[in-house]
NUZAZA-363054 format. One record per residue (C-alpha): residue number from 1; residue in three letters; z negated, y negated, x. Coordinates in steps of 0.05 Angstrom, whole numbers. Example, Ala and Ser with C-alpha at 12.3 -4.5 7.8 and 13.67 -1.06 7.14 Angstrom:
BEGIN
k,r,c3,c2,c1
1,Ala,-156,90,246
2,Ser,-143,21,273
This chain:
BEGIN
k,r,c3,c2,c1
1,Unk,1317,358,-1332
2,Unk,1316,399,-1272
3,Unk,1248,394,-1264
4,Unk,1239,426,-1334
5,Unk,1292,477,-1311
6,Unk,1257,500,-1253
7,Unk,1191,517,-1288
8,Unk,1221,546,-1333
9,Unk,1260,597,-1276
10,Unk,1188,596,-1238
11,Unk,1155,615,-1308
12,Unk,1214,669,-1317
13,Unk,1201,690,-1250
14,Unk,1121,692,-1245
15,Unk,1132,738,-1313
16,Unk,1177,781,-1278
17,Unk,1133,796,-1218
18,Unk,1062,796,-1257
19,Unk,1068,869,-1262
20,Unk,1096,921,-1205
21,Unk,1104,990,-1198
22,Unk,1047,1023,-1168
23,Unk,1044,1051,-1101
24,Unk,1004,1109,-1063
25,Unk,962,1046,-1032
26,Unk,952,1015,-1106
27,Unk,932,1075,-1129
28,Unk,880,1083,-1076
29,Unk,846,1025,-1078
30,Unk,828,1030,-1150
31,Unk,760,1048,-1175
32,Unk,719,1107,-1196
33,Unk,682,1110,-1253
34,Unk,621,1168,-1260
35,Unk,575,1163,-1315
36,Unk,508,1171,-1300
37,Unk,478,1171,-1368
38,Unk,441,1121,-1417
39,Unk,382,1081,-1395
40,Unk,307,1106,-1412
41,Unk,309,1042,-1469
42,Unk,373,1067,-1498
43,Unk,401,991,-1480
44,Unk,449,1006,-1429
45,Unk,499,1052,-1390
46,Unk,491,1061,-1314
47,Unk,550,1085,-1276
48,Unk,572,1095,-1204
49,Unk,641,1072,-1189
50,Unk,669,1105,-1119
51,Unk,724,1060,-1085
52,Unk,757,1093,-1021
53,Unk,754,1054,-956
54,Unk,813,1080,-917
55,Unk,800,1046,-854
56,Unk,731,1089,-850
57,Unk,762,1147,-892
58,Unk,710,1159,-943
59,Unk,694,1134,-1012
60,Unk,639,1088,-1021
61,Unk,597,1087,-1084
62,Unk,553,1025,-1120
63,Unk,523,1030,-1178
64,Unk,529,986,-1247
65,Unk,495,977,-1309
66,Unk,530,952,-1377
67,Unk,508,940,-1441
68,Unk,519,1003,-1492
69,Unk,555,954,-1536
70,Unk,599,930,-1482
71,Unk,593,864,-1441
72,Unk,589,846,-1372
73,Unk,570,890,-1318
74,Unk,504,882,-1272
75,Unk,509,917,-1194
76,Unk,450,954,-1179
77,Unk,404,959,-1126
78,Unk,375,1021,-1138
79,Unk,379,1065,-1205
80,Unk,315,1103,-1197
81,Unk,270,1105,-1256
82,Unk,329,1075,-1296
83,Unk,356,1139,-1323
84,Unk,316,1195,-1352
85,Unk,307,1248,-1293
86,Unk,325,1319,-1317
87,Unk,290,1346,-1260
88,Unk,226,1323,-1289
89,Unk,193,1369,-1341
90,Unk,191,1344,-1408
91,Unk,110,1340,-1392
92,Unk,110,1305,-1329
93,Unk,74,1350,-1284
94,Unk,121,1381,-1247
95,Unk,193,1371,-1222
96,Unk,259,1421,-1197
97,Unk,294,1405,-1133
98,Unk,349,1436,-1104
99,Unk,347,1471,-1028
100,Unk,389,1512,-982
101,Unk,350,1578,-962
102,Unk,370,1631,-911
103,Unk,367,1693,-941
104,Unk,410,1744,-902
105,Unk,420,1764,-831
106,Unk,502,1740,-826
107,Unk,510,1701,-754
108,Unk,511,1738,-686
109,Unk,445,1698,-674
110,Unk,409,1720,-730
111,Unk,418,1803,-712
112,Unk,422,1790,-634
113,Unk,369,1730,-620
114,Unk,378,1736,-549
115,Unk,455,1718,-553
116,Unk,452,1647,-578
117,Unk,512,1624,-556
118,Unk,556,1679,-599
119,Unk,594,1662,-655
120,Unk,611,1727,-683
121,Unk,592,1738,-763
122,Unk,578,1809,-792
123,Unk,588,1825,-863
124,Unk,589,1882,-901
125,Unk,615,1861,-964
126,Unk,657,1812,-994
127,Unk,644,1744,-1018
128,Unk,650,1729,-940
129,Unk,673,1660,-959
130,Unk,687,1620,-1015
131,Unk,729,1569,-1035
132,Unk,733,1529,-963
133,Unk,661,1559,-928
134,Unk,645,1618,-894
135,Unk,583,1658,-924
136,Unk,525,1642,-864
137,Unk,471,1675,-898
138,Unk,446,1613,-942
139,Unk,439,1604,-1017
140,Unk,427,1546,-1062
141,Unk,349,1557,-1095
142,Unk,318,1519,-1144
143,Unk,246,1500,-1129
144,Unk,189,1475,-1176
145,Unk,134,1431,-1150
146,Unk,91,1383,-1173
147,Unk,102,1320,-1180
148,Unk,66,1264,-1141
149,Unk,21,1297,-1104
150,Unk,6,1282,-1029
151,Unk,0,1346,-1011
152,Unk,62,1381,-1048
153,Unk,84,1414,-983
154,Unk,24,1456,-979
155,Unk,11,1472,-1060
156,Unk,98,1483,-1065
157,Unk,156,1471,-1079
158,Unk,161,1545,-1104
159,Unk,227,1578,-1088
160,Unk,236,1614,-1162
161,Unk,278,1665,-1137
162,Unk,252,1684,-1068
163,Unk,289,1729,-1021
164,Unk,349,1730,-1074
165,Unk,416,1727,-1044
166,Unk,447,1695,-1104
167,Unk,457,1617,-1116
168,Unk,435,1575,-1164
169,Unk,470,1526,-1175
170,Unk,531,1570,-1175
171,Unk,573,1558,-1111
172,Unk,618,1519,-1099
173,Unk,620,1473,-1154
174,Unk,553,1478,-1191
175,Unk,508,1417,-1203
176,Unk,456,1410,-1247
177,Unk,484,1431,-1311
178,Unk,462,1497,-1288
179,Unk,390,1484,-1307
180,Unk,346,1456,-1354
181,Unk,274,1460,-1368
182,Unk,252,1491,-1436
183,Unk,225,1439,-1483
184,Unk,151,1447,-1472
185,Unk,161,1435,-1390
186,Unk,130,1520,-1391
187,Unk,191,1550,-1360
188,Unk,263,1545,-1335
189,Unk,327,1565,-1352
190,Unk,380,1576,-1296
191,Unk,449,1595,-1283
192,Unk,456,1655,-1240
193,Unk,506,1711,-1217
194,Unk,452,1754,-1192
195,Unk,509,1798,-1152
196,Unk,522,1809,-1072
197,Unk,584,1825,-1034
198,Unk,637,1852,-1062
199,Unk,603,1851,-1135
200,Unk,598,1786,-1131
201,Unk,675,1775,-1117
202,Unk,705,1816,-1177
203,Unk,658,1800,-1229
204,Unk,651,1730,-1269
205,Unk,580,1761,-1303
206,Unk,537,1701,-1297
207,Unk,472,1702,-1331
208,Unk,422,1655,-1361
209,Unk,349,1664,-1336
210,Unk,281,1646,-1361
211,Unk,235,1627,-1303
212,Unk,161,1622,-1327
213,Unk,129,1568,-1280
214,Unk,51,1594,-1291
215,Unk,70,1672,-1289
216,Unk,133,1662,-1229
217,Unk,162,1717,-1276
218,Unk,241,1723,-1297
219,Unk,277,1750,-1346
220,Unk,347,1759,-1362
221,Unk,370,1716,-1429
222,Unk,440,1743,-1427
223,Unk,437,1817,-1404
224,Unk,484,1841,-1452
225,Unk,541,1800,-1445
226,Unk,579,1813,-1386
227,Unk,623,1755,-1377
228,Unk,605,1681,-1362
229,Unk,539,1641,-1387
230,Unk,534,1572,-1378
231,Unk,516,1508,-1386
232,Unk,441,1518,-1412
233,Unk,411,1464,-1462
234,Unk,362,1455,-1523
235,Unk,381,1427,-1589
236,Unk,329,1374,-1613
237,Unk,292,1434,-1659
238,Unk,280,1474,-1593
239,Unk,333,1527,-1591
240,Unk,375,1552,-1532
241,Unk,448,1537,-1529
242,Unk,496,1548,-1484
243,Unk,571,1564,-1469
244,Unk,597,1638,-1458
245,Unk,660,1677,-1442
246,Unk,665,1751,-1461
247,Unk,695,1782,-1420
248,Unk,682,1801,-1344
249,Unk,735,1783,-1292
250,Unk,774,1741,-1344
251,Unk,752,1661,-1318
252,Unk,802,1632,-1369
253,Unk,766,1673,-1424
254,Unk,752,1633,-1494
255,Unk,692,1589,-1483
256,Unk,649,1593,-1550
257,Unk,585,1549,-1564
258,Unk,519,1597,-1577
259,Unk,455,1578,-1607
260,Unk,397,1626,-1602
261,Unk,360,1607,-1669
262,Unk,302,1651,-1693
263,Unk,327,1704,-1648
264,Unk,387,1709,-1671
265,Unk,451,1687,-1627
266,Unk,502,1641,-1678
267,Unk,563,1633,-1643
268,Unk,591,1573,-1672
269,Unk,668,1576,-1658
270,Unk,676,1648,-1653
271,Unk,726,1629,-1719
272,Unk,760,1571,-1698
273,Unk,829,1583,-1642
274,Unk,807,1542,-1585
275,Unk,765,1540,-1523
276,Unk,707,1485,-1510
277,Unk,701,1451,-1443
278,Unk,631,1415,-1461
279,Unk,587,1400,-1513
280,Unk,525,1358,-1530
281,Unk,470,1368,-1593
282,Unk,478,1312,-1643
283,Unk,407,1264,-1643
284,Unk,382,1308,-1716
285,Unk,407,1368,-1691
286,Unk,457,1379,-1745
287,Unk,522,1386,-1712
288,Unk,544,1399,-1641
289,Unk,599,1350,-1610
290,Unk,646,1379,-1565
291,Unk,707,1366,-1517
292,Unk,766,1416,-1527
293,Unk,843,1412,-1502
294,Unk,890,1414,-1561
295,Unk,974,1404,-1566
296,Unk,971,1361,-1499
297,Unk,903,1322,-1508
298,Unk,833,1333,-1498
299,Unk,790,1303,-1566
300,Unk,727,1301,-1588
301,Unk,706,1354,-1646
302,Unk,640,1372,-1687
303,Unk,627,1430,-1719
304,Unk,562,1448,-1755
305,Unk,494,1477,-1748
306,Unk,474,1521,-1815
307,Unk,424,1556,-1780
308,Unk,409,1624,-1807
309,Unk,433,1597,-1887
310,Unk,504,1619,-1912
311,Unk,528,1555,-1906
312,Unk,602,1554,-1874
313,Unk,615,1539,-1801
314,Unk,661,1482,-1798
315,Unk,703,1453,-1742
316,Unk,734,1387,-1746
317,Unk,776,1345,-1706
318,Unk,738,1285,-1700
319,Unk,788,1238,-1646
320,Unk,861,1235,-1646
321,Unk,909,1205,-1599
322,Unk,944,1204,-1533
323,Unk,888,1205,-1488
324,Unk,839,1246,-1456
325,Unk,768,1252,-1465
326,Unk,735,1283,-1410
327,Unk,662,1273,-1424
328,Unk,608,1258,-1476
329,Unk,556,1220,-1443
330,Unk,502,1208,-1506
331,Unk,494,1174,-1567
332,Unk,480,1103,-1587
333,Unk,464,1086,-1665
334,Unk,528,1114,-1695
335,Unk,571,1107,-1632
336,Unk,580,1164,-1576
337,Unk,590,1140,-1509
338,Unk,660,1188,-1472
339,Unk,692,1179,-1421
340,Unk,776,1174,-1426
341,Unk,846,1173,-1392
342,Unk,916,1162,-1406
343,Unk,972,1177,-1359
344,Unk,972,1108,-1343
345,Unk,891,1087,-1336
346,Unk,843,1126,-1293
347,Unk,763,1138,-1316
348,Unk,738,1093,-1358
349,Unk,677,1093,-1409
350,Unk,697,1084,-1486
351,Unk,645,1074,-1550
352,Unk,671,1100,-1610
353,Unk,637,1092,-1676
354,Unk,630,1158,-1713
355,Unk,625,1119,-1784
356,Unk,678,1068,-1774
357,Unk,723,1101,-1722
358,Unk,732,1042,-1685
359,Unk,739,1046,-1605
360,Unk,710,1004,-1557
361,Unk,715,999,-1482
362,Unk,658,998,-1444
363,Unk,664,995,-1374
364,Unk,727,953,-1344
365,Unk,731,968,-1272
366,Unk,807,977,-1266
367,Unk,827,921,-1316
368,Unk,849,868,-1265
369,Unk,888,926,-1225
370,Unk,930,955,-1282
371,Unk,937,882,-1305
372,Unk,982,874,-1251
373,Unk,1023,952,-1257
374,Unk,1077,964,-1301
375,Unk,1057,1021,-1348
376,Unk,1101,1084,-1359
377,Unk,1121,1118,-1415
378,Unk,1098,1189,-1441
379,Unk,1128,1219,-1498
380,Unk,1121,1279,-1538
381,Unk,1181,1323,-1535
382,Unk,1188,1395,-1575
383,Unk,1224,1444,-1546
384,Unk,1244,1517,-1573
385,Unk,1228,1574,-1517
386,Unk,1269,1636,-1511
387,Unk,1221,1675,-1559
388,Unk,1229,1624,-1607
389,Unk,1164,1585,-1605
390,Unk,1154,1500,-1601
391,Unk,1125,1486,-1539
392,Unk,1100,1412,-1524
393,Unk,1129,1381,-1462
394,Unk,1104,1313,-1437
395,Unk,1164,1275,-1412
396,Unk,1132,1214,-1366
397,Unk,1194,1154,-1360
398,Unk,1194,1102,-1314
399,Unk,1173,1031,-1327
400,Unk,1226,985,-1352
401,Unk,1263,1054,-1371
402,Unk,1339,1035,-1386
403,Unk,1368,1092,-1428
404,Unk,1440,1077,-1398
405,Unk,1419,1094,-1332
406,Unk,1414,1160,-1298
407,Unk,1350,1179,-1268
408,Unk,1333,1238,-1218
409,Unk,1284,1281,-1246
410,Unk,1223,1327,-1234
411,Unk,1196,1390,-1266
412,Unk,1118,1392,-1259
413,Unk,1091,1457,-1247
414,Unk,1014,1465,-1274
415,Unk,969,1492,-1235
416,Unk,908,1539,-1259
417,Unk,941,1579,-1295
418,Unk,909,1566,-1344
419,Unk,890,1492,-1330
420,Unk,911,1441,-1390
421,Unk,965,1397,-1384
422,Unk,951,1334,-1422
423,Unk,933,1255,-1415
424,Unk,896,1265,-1348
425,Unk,894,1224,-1286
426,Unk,899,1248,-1216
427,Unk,892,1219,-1151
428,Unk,943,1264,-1123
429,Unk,991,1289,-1173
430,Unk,993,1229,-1208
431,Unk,1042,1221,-1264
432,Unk,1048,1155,-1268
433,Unk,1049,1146,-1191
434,Unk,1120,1195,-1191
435,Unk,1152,1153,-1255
436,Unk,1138,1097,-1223
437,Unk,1190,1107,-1155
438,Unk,1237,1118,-1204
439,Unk,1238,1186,-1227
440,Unk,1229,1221,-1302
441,Unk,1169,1267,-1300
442,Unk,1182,1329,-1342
443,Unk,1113,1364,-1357
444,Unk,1111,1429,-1407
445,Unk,1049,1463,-1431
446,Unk,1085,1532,-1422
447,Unk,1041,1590,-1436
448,Unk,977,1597,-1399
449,Unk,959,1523,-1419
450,Unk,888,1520,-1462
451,Unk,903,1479,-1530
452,Unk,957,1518,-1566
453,Unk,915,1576,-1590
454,Unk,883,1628,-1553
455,Unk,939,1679,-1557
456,Unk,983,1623,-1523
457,Unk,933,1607,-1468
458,Unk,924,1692,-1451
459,Unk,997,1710,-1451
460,Unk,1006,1689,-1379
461,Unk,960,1742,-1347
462,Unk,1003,1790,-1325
463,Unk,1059,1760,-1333
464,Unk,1066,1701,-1280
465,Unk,1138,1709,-1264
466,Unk,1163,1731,-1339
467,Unk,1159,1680,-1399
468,Unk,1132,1625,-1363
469,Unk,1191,1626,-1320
470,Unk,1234,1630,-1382
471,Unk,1183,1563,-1409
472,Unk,1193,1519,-1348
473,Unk,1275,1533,-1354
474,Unk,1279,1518,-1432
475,Unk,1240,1453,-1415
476,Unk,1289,1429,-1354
477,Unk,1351,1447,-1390
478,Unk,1328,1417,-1460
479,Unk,1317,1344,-1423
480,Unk,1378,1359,-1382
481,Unk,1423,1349,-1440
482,Unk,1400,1275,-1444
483,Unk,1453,1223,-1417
484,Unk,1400,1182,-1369
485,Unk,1382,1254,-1339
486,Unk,1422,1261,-1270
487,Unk,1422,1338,-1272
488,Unk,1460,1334,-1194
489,Unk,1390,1308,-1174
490,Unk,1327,1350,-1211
491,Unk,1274,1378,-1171
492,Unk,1214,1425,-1189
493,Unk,1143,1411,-1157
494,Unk,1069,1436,-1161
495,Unk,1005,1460,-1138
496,Unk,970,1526,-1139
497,Unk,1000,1568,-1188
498,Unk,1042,1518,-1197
499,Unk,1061,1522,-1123
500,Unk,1070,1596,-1139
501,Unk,1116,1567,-1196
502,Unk,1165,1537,-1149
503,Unk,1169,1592,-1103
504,Unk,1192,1633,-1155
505,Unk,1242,1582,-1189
506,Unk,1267,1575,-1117
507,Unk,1290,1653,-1123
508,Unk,1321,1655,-1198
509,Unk,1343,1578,-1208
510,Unk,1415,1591,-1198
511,Unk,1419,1518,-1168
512,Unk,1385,1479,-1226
513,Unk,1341,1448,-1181
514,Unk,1368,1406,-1107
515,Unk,1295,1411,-1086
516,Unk,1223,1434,-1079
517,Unk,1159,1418,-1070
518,Unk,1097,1468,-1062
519,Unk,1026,1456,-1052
520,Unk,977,1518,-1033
521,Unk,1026,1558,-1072
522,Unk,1015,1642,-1075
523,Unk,1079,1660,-1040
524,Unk,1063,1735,-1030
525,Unk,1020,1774,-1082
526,Unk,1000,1830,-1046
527,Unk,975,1790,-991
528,Unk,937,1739,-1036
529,Unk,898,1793,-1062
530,Unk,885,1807,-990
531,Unk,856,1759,-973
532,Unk,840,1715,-1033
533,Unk,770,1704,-1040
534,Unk,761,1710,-1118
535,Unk,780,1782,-1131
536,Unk,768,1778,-1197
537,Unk,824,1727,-1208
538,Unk,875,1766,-1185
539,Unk,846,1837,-1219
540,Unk,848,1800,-1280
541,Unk,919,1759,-1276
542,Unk,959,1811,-1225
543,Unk,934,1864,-1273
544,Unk,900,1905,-1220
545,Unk,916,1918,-1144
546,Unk,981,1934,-1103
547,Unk,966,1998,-1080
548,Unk,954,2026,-1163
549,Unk,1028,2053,-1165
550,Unk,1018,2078,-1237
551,Unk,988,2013,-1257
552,Unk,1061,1988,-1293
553,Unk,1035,1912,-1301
554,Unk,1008,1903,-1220
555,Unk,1074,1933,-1200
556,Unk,1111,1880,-1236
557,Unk,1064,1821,-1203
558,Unk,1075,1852,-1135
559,Unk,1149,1867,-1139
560,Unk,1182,1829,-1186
561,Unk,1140,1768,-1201
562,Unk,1134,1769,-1122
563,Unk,1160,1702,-1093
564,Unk,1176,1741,-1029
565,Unk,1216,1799,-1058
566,Unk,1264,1739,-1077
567,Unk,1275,1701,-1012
568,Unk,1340,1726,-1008
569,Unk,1367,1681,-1062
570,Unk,1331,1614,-1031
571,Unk,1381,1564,-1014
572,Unk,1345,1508,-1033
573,Unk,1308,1446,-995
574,Unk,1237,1457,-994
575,Unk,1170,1420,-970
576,Unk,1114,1471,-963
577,Unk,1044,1438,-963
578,Unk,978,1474,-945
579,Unk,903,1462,-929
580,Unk,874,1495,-873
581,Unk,804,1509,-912
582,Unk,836,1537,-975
583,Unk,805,1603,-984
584,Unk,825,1614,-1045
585,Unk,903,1609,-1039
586,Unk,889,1621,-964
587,Unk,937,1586,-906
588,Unk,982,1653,-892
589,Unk,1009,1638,-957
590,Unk,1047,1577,-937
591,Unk,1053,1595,-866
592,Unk,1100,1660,-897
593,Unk,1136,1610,-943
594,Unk,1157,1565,-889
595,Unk,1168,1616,-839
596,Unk,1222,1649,-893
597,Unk,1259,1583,-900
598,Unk,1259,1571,-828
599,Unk,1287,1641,-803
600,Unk,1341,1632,-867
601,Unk,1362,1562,-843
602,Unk,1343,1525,-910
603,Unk,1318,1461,-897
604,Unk,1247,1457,-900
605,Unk,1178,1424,-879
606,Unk,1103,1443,-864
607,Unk,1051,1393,-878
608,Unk,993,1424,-851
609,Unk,922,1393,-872
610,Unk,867,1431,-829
611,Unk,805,1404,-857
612,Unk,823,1410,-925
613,Unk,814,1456,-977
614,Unk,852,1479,-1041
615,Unk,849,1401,-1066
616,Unk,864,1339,-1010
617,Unk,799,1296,-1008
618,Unk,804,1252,-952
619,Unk,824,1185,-972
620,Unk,880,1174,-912
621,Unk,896,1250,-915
622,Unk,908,1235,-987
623,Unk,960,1182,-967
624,Unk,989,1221,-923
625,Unk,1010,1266,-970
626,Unk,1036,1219,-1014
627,Unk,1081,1189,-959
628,Unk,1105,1260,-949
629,Unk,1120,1266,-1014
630,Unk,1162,1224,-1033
631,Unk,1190,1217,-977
632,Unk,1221,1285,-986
633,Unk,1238,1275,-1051
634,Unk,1276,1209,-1018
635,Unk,1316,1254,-969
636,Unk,1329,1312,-1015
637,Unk,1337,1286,-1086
């Protein structure tokens, strides 16, 4: 009998411990998946997965391919010829490769030869630097040569835009979905902001351009609209689509699929109240998929090609769900290939079947991980703001959540501002990382947030410290008035304008919240717009600069939506976290913040990361910061 009795206890225990919370460490040893696309035969998907190595403090990459139907997974060798190159023309012939090219005369050395061991830079514009590098002259060129030949260094690669100081790909996060090659492999259509200095800096007016490989001519596709043009491809009949914002300065602008068909530009959701983050061509060229945030998600939608008839343009909803899809990676039979997260699951690549609606996972690189982590909990939760509008507020519970308990809790601050908030999953700011040490996540998509309407999404500019404020409040105190909510222990945390979120919480709270947290927060206005070095940005969402003293709405970003007009009401804990090479919420910003708290006596901390930029990268930096964080949150809340 006791035997009996202790496998059942061992069975009762092995059940118990099968699944534990996860940790910084668990969450940084799990894999990586990026698409790469569908093999030349259309029989399988090949993917990289990245998995860090903290010892060595990078992330190392192999390389996988998987049936399209699902199955078991093959490592690769090598993926060359596997995948269809894009960087081949659609002929053969010739090919487009990417190359650094110095352009201007920036570095001491270039203007004074003779002096080679200055280090002094000379610039006579802005654009300087961007994001976290200084501007030394060089440019990313695309170059067309031909393929296979012996002696390709002598007949090319042509630089297509010699002596241009402009980059294409756009810096500092364009790849190659800022070029394609026209159908017939005769010419080449590229992503440009052909701007210098301090044009470059306040303007978002990228262009497409036409490249015609036998002339070396260009031409502007997209002269007349002055905000951004992207993401350049052909539908299967041959006609130029791509995605474009209206208006200049505005980077948050409605994103609207056009099609040039017959010379005629067909926007295809300038009707429907959303914004697109990508797009593909269905395989008849009939209907264009795309991905698009909406109420807390991002889903798959289709709406229609009619071409130049009267038919209707029609946008439907095509996925549904708690999840995020984050990219369409091609089509196989009736299936499209995305990939998806949850707030519990990081990348993983999902099939589903457009006539059945049935989902299938594809790739299954995290399975045995999560297998042994105890999921959270994210509901839905509507709450009424001050101006009398239902705003959608993930709420992110613990595992093994017991309603008669009382849990501390944190307000989530989204960064952007107008970044959506919905089923996504960070390495960093992790959702289910922070339920899981015990705390209730409270997450709001308060204005600014993409997914709600466009009217919802612009209301922020202009108004960072006004409505939102009032949006992050209504959220804390609605959950507040639930009984497993310890309101003596709520904190308030974020990262960008997020980070500018808490600094300005920590002035008008009136002791809601027992701590902070900020990341690469804006903590003074007027000096962000100093020194920030996307001027547009803050033209756009400061409504103009500090010194326009009949400009009503930049007078109310720089006084009263000013975290630093407010310091005199801190009196709250707060950890102040900053990169080193963030250039576009530069490192004065935190350095202010933390000197403020210092000289008032609040208790406060400085994590300093010197190599890093607006995001932390680095795989033991990374855990660093997690340590940091919570342990705050451990000593304050």
């Amino acid at each position: 009998m006791q035997k009996y009795i202790f496998l059942i206890f061992s069975l009762i225990t092995m059940s118990a411990t099968a699944q534990q919370n996860i940790t910084p460490e668990k969450l940084w040893q799990l894999g990586r998946v990026t698409p790469i696309g569908i093999s030349k035969d259309g029989k399988s998907l090949i993917y990289k997965v990245g998995t860090p190595n903290i010892q060595e403090n990078k992330i190392v990459s192999k390389y996988y391919s998987v049936p399209v139907g699902g199955g078991s997974a093959t490592l690769l060798n090598s993926i060359e010829g596997l995948v269809a190159d894009k960087n081949v023309s659609p002929n053969g012939q010739e090919y487009i490769s990417v190359q650094q090219v110095k352009v201007e005369k920036i570095l001491g050395a270039d203007l004074y030869p003779s002096l080679t061991k200055t280090s002094a830079q000379v610039y006579d514009g802005l654009d300087y630097r961007h994001w976290d590098t200084w501007n030394d002259g060089t440019h990313n060129h695309l170059f067309v040569g031909l393929v296979g030949k012996p002696d390709e260094k002598v007949l090319g690669p042509i630089d297509i835009m010699p002596n241009e100081p402009y980059d294409s790909p756009q810096k500092p996060h364009g790849g190659d979905e800022d070029y394609v090659w026209s159908p017939d492999g005769t010419k080449i259509i590229y992503v440009c902001k052909k701007k210098a200095g301090t044009a470059y800096a306040t303007s978002t007016n990228t262009d497409l351009f036409e490249y015609d490989v036998a002339t070396k001519t260009t031409k502007n596709l997209t002269e007349k609209n002055l905000g951004y043009d992207t993401h350049p491809i052909f539908s299967p009949q041959g006609d130029l689509t791509w995605l474009q914002m209206k208006r200049d300065g505005f980077e948050a602008d409605k994103n609207d699929i056009i099609v040039r068909h017959k010379g005629i530009d067909i926007n295809l959701t300038a009707a429907w109240d959303g914004t697109v983050e990508s797009f593909v061509w269905s395989q008849d060229g009939k209907k264009v998929y795309f991905i698009a945030p909406i109420a807390g998600t991002k889903q798959l939608f289709e709406v229609n090609f009619p071409g130049v008839t009267r038919i209707a343009i029609t946008v439907k909803q095509i996925t549904d769900g708690d999840f995020d899809l984050n990219s369409i990676i091609g089509f196989t039979g009736s299936s499209v290939l995305v990939t998806q997260t949850t707030h519990n699951s990081a990348t993983e690549v999902f099939s589903y079947d457009l006539k059945a609606k049935i989902w299938k996972q594809i790739t299954h690189v995290n399975d045995e991980a999560y297998s042994k982590i105890a999921k959270c909990t994210s509901e839905k939760r509507w709450v009424t703001t001050t101006d009398g509008k239902k705003m959608l507020v993930w709420v992110i519970l613990p595992p093994n959540f017991d309603k008669n308990k009382k849990y501390p809790t944190l307000l989530y601050c989204q960064g952007g501002p107008q970044s959506a908030l919905t089923q996504y999953y960070s390495f960093r700011w992790n959702f289910q990382l922070m339920a899981s040490q015990g705390y209730i996540v409270v997450a709001p998509n308060r204005r600014g947030m993409p997914g709600h309407g466009v009217q919802w999404n612009e209301q922020i500019s202009g108004d960072w410290g006004g409505q939102v404020m009032d949006d992050y409040l209504s959220a804390i105190d609605d959950i507040s008035k639930e009984s497993y909510v310890d309101k003596a222990r709520i904190g308030a945390v974020g990262a960008s304008y997020g980070g500018y979120s808490v600094f300005q919480l920590a002035g008008i709270h009136k002791n809601r919240f027992k701590t902070f947290i900020s990341h690469c927060g804006i903590f003074n206005t007027e000096s962000m717009y100093g020194t920030t070095e996307e001027v547009f940005f803050t033209n756009w969402d400061s409504g103009g600069a500090y010194w326009e003293k009949d400009n009503k709405i930049a007078q109310k970003t720089y006084n009263e939506f000013n975290p630093i007009k407010l310091v005199n009401n801190w009196n709250t804990p707060i950890l102040i976290i900053q990169g080193g090479k963030d250039y576009r919420v530069p490192i004065g910003q935190g350095q202010e913040a933390f000197q403020a708290a210092q000289l008032k006596g609040i208790k406060s901390k400085f994590l300093l990361f010197p190599d890093e930029n607006h995001w932390v990268l680095q795989p033991q930096n990374a855990l660093v910061w997690q340590g940091e964080f919570f342990k705050w949150l451990k000593e304050t809340l």
